[in-house]
Structure formats: structure tokens, C-alpha cells
C-alpha positions as CSV (number, residue, x, y, z in Angstrom):
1,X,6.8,-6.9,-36.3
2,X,5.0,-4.9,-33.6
3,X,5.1,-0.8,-33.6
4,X,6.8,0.6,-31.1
5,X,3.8,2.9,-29.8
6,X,1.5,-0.6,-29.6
7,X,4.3,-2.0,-27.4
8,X,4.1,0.6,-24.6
9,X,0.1,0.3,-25.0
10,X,0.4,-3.0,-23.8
11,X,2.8,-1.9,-21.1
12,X,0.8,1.0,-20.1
13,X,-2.1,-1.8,-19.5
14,X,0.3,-4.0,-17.7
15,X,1.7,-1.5,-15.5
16,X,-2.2,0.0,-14.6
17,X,-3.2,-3.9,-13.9
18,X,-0.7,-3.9,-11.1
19,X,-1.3,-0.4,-9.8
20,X,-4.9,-1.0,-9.7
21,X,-4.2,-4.6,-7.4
22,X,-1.5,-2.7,-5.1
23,X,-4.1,0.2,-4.6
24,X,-7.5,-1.6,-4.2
25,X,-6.1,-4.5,-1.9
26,X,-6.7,-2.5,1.2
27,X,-9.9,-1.2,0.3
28,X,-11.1,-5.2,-1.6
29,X,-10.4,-6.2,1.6
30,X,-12.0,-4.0,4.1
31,X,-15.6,-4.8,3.3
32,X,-14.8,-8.9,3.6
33,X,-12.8,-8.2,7.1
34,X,-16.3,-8.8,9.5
35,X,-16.8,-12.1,7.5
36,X,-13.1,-12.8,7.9
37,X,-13.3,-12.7,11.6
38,X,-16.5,-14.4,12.3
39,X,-14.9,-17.3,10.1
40,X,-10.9,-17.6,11.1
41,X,-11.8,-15.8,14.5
42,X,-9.0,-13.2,16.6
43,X,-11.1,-10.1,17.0
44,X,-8.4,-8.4,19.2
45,X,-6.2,-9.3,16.4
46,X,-7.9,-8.5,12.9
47,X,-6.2,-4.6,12.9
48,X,-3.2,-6.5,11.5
49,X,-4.0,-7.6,8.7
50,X,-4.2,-3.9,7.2
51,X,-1.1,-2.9,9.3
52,X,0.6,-5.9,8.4
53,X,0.7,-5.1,5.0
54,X,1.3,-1.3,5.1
55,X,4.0,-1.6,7.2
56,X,6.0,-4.0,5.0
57,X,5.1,-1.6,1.9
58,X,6.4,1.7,3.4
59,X,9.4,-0.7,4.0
60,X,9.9,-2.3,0.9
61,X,9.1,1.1,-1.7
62,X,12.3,2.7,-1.2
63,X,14.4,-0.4,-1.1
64,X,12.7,-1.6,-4.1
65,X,13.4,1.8,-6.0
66,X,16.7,1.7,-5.5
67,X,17.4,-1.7,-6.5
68,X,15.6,-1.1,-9.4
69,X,17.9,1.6,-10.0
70,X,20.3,-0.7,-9.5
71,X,19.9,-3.8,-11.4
72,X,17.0,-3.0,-13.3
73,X,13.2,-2.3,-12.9
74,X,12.0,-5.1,-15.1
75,X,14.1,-7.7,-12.6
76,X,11.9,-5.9,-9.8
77,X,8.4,-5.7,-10.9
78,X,8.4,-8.6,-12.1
79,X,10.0,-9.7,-8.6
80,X,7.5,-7.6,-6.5
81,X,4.3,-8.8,-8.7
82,X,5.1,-12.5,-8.1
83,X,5.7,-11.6,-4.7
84,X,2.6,-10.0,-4.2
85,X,0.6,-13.1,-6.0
86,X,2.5,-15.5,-3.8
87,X,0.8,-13.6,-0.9
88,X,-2.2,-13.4,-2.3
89,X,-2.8,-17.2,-2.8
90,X,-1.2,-17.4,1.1
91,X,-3.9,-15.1,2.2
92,X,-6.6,-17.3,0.4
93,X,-5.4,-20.5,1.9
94,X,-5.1,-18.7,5.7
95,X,-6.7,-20.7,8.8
96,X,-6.0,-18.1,11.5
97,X,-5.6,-14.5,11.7
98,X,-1.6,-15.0,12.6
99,X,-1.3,-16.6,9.4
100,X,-3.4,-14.1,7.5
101,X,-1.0,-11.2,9.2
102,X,1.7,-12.8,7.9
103,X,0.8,-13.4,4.6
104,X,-0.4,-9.9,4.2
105,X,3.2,-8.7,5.0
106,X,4.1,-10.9,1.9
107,X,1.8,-9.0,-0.1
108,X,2.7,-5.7,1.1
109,X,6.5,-6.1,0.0
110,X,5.3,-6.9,-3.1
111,X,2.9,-4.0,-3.2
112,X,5.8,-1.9,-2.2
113,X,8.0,-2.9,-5.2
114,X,4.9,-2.3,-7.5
115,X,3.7,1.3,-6.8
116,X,7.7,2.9,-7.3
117,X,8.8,0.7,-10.0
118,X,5.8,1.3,-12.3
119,X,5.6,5.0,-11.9
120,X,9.7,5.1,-12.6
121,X,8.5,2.7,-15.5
122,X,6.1,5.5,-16.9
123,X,8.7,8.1,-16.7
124,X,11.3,6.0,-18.5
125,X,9.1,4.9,-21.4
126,X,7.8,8.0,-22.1
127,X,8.7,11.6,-23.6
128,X,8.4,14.4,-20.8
129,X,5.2,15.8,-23.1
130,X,3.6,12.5,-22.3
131,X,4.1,12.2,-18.9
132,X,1.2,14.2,-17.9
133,X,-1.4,12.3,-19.7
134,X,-0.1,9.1,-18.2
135,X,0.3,10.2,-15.0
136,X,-3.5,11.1,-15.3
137,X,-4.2,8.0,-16.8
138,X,-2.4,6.1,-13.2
139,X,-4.6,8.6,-10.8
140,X,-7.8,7.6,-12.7
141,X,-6.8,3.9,-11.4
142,X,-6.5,4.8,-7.9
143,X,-10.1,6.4,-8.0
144,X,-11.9,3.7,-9.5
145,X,-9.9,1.1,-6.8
146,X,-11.4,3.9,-4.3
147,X,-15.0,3.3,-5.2
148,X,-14.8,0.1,-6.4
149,X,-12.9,-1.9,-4.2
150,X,-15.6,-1.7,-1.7
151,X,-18.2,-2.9,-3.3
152,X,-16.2,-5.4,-5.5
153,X,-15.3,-7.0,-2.0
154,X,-18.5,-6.4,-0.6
155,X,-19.9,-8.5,-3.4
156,X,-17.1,-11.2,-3.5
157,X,-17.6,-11.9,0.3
158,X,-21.7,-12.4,-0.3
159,X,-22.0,-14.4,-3.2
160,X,-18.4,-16.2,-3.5
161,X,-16.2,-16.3,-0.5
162,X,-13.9,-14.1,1.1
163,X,-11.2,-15.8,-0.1
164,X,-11.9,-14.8,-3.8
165,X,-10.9,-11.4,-2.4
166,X,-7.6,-12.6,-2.2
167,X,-7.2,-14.9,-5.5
168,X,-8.6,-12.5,-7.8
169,X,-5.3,-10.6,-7.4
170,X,-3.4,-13.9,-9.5
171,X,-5.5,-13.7,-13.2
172,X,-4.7,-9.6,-13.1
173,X,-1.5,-10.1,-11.9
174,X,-0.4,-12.9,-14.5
175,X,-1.7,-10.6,-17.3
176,X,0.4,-7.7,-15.8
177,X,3.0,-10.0,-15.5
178,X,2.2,-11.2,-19.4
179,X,2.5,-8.1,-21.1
180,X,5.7,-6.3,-19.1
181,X,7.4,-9.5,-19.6
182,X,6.9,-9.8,-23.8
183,X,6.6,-6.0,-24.4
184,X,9.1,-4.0,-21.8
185,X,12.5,-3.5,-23.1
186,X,14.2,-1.5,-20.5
187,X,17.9,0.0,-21.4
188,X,20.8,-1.4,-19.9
189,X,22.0,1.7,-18.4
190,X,21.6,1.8,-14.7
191,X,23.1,3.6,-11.8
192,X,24.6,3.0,-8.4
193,X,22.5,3.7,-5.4
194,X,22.8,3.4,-1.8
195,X,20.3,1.8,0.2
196,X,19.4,3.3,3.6
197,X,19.1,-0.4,5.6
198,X,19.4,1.2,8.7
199,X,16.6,3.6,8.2
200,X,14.5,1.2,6.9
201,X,15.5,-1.1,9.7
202,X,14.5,1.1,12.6
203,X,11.9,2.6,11.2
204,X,9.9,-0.9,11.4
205,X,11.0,-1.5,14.6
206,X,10.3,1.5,15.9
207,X,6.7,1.3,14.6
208,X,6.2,-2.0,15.4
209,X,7.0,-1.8,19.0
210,X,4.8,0.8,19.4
211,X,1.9,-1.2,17.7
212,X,2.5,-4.0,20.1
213,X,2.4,-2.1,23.1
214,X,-0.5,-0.4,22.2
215,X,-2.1,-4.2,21.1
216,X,-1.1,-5.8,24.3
217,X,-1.5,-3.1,26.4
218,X,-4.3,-3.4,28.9
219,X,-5.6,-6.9,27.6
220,X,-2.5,-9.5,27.7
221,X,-0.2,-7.1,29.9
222,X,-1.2,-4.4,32.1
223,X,0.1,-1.0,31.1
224,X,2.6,-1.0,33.9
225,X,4.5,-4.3,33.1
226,X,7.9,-4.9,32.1
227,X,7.0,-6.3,29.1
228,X,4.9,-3.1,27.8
229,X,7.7,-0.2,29.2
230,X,10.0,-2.3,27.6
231,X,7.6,-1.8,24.3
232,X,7.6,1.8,24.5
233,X,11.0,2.1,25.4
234,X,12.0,0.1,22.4
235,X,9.6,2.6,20.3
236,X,11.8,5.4,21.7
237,X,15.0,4.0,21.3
238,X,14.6,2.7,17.6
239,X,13.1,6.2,16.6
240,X,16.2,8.3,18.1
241,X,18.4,5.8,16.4
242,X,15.8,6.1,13.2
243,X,16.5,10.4,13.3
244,X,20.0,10.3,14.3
245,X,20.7,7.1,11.1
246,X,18.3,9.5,8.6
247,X,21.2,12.3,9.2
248,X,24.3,10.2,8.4
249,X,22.5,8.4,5.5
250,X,23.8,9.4,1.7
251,X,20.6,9.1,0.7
252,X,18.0,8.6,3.7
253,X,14.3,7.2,3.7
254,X,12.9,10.0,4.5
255,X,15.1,13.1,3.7
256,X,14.3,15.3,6.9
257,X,15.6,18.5,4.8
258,X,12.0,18.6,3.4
259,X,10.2,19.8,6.2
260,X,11.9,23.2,6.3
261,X,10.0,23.8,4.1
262,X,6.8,24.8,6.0
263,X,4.2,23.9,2.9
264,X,5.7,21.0,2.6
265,X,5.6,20.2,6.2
266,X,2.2,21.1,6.9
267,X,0.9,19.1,3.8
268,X,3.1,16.0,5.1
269,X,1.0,16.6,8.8
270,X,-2.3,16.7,7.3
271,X,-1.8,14.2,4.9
272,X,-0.8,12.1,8.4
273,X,-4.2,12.8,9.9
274,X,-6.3,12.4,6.5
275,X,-4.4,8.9,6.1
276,X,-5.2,8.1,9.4
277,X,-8.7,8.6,9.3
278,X,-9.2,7.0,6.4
279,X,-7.6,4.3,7.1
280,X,-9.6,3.7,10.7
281,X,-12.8,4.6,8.6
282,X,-12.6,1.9,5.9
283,X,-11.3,-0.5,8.6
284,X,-13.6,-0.1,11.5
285,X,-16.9,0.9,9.7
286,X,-17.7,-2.1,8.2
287,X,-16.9,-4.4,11.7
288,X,-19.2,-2.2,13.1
289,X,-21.9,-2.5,10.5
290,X,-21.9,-6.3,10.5
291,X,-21.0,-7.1,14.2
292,X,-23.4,-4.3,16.0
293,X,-26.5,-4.1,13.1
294,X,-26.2,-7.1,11.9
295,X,-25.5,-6.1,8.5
296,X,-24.0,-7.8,4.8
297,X,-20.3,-6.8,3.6
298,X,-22.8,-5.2,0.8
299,X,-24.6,-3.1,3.3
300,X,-20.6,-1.8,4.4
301,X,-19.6,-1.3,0.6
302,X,-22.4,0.8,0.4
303,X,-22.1,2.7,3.5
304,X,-18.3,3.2,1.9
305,X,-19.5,4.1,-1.1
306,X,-20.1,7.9,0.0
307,X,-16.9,8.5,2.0
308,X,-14.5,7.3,-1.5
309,X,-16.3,9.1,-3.9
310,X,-16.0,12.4,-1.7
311,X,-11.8,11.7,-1.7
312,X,-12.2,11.1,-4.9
313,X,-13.5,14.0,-6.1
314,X,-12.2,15.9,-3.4
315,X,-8.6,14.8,-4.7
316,X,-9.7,16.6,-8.2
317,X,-10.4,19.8,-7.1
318,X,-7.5,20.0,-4.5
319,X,-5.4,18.8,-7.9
320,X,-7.3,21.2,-10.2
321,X,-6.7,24.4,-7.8
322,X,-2.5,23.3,-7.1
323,X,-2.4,23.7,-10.7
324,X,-4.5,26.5,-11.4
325,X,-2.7,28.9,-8.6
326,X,0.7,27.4,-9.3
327,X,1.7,26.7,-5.6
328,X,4.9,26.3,-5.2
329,X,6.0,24.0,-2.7
């Protein structure tokens, strides 16, 4: 009979396999998305496929949690992961950039359930002594899917085909799959939990009409149309009604009590801007090295390269000096 301590080694590995897909899926992808459009097409429409798939997983994380909570975070890994492979073979299979948009929203509520549920997973299976080491152990995974996920893509998209970016998810994700499934026991204990809907609700549609007017604006409508006020008025509208739900919720999406707490706010607002550049960087610098120069998805990975390592490292230190000067939040 297997040891317990060799059971949650093989959970540990099936937990990190999912991480690492979840966190590498935007960067896999970036390097592949100039070949991508010059293949299915819909420049003007290629931004969503990233957004696509971040908006569904900033949905789906705190719904996810909570019904893991609920009914049980083996149910919902398992539920997200399949979810997320699903996707993944969908985005393989895409022949437009509408259906690769969509399918990318598959894979980001799977992505969603994944991040939450395996960190909760971590903290349940192991002692509080422990936690530190694995919680190391999870970061490590999100630096190499940093560095590597460029160039993995990069190299996928030259000498397989961009689709492999998208079907090498399904052999890590059944093996993830593989091992929580035989070797995480979870107890049977759970715990009511009330699920902010609303929140979640208006905060998609708040973003989302703001993301189309600002897509259509100018090209299919011109900024004065009924169709684009009616955009940013919907934008306005869902995100009063997303503050004024967030302050009658039991236990909200995002619990606005936080930012009283000036550190906290001020880490939330440059973590905004860091996310935001990143994001455009990874996105947009690869486009323009293969659609202006003329380049290879290699030639982006490695013009990537540079920019992940410095927030890799950069995420050390910061780390390092929180902990060495004890600031409390």
C-alpha cells in the first residue's frame, strides 16, 4: 500500500502540471499569435483572444473557490481541468478568430477553476510548517511558464504548427488529471458559501461593454453613434450597479474594505499598471516583430526572452525584501 507522504508527491506533481498550463497559456500563446492571424485572418480582432480568456478567468476564480468550498475541490479541479482541455482541443480545431475567441473563453473558465482550487489544495494537504516550501515550490512554476512559454510557443509555431500550442495542454492535463484523481483524498467536511452572482455578473458586463466600444469605436461605428454611447453608457451603468451590489454582498468579489488600507491600495494600482503593460508587451511585440520586420515567432520568443526574466527575477527580490523588512500590509 502506498505511503501517505508518496501520495501527496504525486499530488503536488499533479497540481504543478495544471498550474504550469493555466499560467503559461497566455504567454505559449503570444509568440504563435502573428502566425495565428496571417493564417485564420481578423487583425482588428486578434486582441481577443487574450482578453477572451482573462475575462472568463477573473470570472470564473471566485465562483470556482466557493463552490469548491461547497461541494468539494476534487469535484472542481477536476471540473475546471477538463474544462480547460475541452478548450484547448476547440482552440486547435478553430477556423476563424470568432471561434478561437470563443473557445479561449472555454479555456479561461477552466483556468479560473485551476489557479484557486489547487492553491486551496496545497493548504489543505499540507501542515502550516510546509506551506512555505510548497508555496515556493508553485511560484518557481510560474517563472519557468514566464521564460519558457515564449520560446516553447515560439518553437511550436516554427517547426510544428500553431495549433500544437493549443493541444499540448491535453497530455499535461490528463496526467494532472491522472494523479489528483488516484491519489487526492479530500475530507468530506465542507462549508456553506455564498456566491456573489451579481458581482460577478456586472463586473463582465461592465468590462465587456467597454472593450467593445473601444473595439468598434472609430472602425465599425463612429465614436458619436448610438450604438457606441450606448456602449459606454452600459460600461457606466453595469459598474455603479457592480459598486453599489459589492456593498450589499455577504461575501463580495472584490471586498472594497481593502483599499483603506493605503499599502494595500497602492500595491493593488501598480500592480494594475504593471499587469497592463505586460500584458500589451507580450501581446503586441511579437505582431509587430513578425508583421513590420518580417521576423519568425522565434525571433519574438527571443525578443521576450529579456522582458520575463527581468519579472522574474524582479519578483525575487521584491519577494526577498517584503520578507526581510517585514512590511505589513
Amino acid at each position: 500500500m502506498m505511503k501517505q507522504e508518496s501520495k501527496k508527491k504525486f499530488v503536488v506533481i499533479g497540481l504543478l502540471l495544471g498550474i504550469l498550463m493555466a499560467a503559461m497559456d497566455n504567454t505559449i500563446v503570444a509568440t504563435a499569435m502573428g502566425t495565428i492571424v496571417s493564417e485564420l485572418g481578423g487583425l482588428d480582432q486578434f486582441i481577443w483572444v487574450t482578453s477572451a480568456y482573462m475575462i472568463a478567468s477573473v470570472a470564473g476564480m471566485p465562483i470556482f473557490g466557493k463552490l469548491s468550498d461547497m461541494y468539494g475541490r476534487k469535484l472542481f479541479y477536476v471540473s475546471g481541468l477538463t474544462l480547460f482541455l475541452v478548450g484547448s482541443i476547440l482552440c486547435g480545431l478553430a477556423q476563424n478568430m470568432v471561434q478561437l475567441s470563443v473557445f479561449r473563453a472555454i479555456q479561461g473558465l477552466g483556468g479560473g477553476a485551476l489557479m484557486p482550487i489547487a492553491f486551496t489544495i496545497m493548504f489543505d494537504t499540507f501542515p502550516p510548517e510546509q506551506r512555505g516550501k510548497m508555496s515556493g515550490l508553485f511560484g518557481a512554476v510560474f517563472g519557468i511558464s514566464s521564460v519558457f512559454g515564449p520560446l516553447l510557443g515560439a518553437y511550436i509555431t516554427d517547426y510544428i504548427d500553431w495549433r500544437w500550442v493549443f493541444y499540448v495542454n491535453v497530455p499535461l492535463g490528463l496526467l494532472s488529471l491522472f494523479f489528483i484523481g488516484k491519489f487526492y483524498f479530500e475530507s468530506l467536511e465542507h462549508r456553506e458559501q455564498k456566491i456573489d452572482w451579481w458581482g460577478a455578473i456586472l463586473l463582465v458586463s461592465s468590462v465587456l461593454c467597454l472593450m467593445f466600444a473601444l473595439e468598434l469605436g472609430g472602425k465599425e461605428y463612429a465614436w458619436d453613434s448610438v450604438v457606441i454611447i450606448s456602449l459606454f453608457g452600459g460600461f457606466a451603468v453595469f459598474l455603479v450597479l457592480f459598486f453599489w451590489a459589492e456593498t450589499k454582498a455577504t461575501d463580495p468579489v472584490i471586498p472594497f474594505h481593502l483599499f483603506k488600507k493605503r499599502l494595500f491600495a497602492t500595491a493593488q494600482g501598480i500592480g494594475f499598471l504593471y499587469g497592463a503593460t505586460f500584458i500589451l508587451g507580450t501581446i503586441f511585440i511579437p505582431i509587430f516583430v513578425q508583421g513590420v520586420y518580417g521576423g519568425t515567432a522565434t525571433n519574438s520568443g527571443l525578443i521576450l526572452t529579456p522582458m520575463m526574466l527581468g519579472s522574474v527575477v524582479g519578483s525575487q527580490i521584491g519577494g526577498g525584501l517584503r520578507l526581510k523588512r517585514r512590511i505589513a500590509i
